[in-house]
C-alpha positions as CSV (number, residue, x, y, z in Angstrom):
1,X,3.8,2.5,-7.2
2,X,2.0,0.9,-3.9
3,X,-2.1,1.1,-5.4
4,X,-4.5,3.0,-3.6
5,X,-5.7,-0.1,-1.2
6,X,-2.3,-0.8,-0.3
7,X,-1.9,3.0,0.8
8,X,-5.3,3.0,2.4
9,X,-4.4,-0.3,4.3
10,X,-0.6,0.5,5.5
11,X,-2.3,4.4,7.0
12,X,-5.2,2.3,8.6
13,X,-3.4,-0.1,10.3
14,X,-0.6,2.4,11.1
15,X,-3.3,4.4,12.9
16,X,-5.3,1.8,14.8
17,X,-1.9,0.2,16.1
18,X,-0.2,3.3,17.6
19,X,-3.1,4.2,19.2
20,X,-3.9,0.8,20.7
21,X,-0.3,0.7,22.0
22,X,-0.6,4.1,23.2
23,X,2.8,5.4,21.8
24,X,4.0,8.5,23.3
25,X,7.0,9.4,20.5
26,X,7.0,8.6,16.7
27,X,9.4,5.6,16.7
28,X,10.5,5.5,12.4
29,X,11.3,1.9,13.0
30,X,8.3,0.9,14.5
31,X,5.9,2.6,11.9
32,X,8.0,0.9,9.3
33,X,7.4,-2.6,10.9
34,X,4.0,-2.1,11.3
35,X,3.4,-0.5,7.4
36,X,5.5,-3.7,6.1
37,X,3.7,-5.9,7.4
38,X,-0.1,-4.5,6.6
39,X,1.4,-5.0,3.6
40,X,2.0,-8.8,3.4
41,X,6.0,-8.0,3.8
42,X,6.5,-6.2,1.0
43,X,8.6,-3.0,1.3
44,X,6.4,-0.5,-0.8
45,X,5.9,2.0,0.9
46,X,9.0,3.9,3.3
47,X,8.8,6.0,6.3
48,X,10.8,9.2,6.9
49,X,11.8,10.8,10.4
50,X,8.8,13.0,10.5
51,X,6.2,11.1,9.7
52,X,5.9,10.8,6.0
53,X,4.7,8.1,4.2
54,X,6.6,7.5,0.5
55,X,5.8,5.1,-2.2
56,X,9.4,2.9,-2.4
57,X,9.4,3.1,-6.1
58,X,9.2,6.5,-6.7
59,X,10.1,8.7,-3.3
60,X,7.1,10.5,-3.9
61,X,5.4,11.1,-0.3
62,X,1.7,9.6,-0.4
63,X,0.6,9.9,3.3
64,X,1.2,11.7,6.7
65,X,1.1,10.6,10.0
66,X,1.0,12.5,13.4
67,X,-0.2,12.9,16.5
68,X,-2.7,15.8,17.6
69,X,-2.5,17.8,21.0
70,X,-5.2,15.5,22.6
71,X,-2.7,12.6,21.9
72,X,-4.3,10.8,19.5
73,X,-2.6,9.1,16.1
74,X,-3.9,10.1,12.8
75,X,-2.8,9.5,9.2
76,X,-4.0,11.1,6.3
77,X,-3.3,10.5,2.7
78,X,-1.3,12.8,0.4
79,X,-1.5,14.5,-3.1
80,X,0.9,13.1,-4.3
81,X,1.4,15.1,-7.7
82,X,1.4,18.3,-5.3
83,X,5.0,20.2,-5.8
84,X,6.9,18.8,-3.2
85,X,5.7,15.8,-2.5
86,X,8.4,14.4,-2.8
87,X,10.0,15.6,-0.2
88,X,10.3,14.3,3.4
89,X,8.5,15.5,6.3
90,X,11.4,17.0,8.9
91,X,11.9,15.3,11.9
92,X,11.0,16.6,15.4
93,X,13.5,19.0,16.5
94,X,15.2,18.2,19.7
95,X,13.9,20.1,22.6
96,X,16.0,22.5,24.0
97,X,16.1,24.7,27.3
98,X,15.0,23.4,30.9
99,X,12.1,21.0,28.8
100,X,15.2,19.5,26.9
101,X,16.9,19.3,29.8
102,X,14.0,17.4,31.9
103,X,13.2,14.8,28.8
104,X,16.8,14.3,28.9
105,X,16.7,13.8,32.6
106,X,13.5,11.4,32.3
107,X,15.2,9.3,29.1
108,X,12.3,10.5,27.0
């Protein structure tokens, strides 16, 4: 199991990076990148669709990260012997109705 430093580290630099890129959309791939390498390359910790943070080992979710109304990244850690916490954080349902309709137009 990833130790607390290396979960500390991988939510820190996952935070300060999406906000200094000014992301508008949680990109899994992206937040994987960037948690691999706070991490020296080592794939410890995973990162669902919705925003979850898991330790590799043992599927148990440790952190969260997601973006407030003002716009602004945050991650937070997770209990991670809560009931549950094992399981991934859903993804974003697609929008539907005429704001589906205008994201699809804009490619969003």
């Amino acid at each position: 199991m990833a130790s607390d430093v290396e979960i500390g580290r991988a939510l820190a630099a996952v935070a300060s990076t999406l906000n200094d890129q000014k992301l508008d959309e949680f990109d899994t791939d992206r937040v994987q990148e960037i948690v691999t390498e706070a991490l020296g390359g080592e794939l410890l910790l995973t990162v669902d669709d919705g925003g979850g943070l898991h330790d590799s080992s043992s599927g148990v979710r440790v952190g969260a990260i997601r973006r407030t109304p003002s716009g602004e990244w945050i991650t937070e850690r997770q209990n991670e012997v809560a009931k549950g916490a094992d399981t991934a954080i859903p993804a974003k349902p697609e929008e539907t109705g005429l704001k589906g309709a205008i994201s699809k137009l804009k490619g969003d």
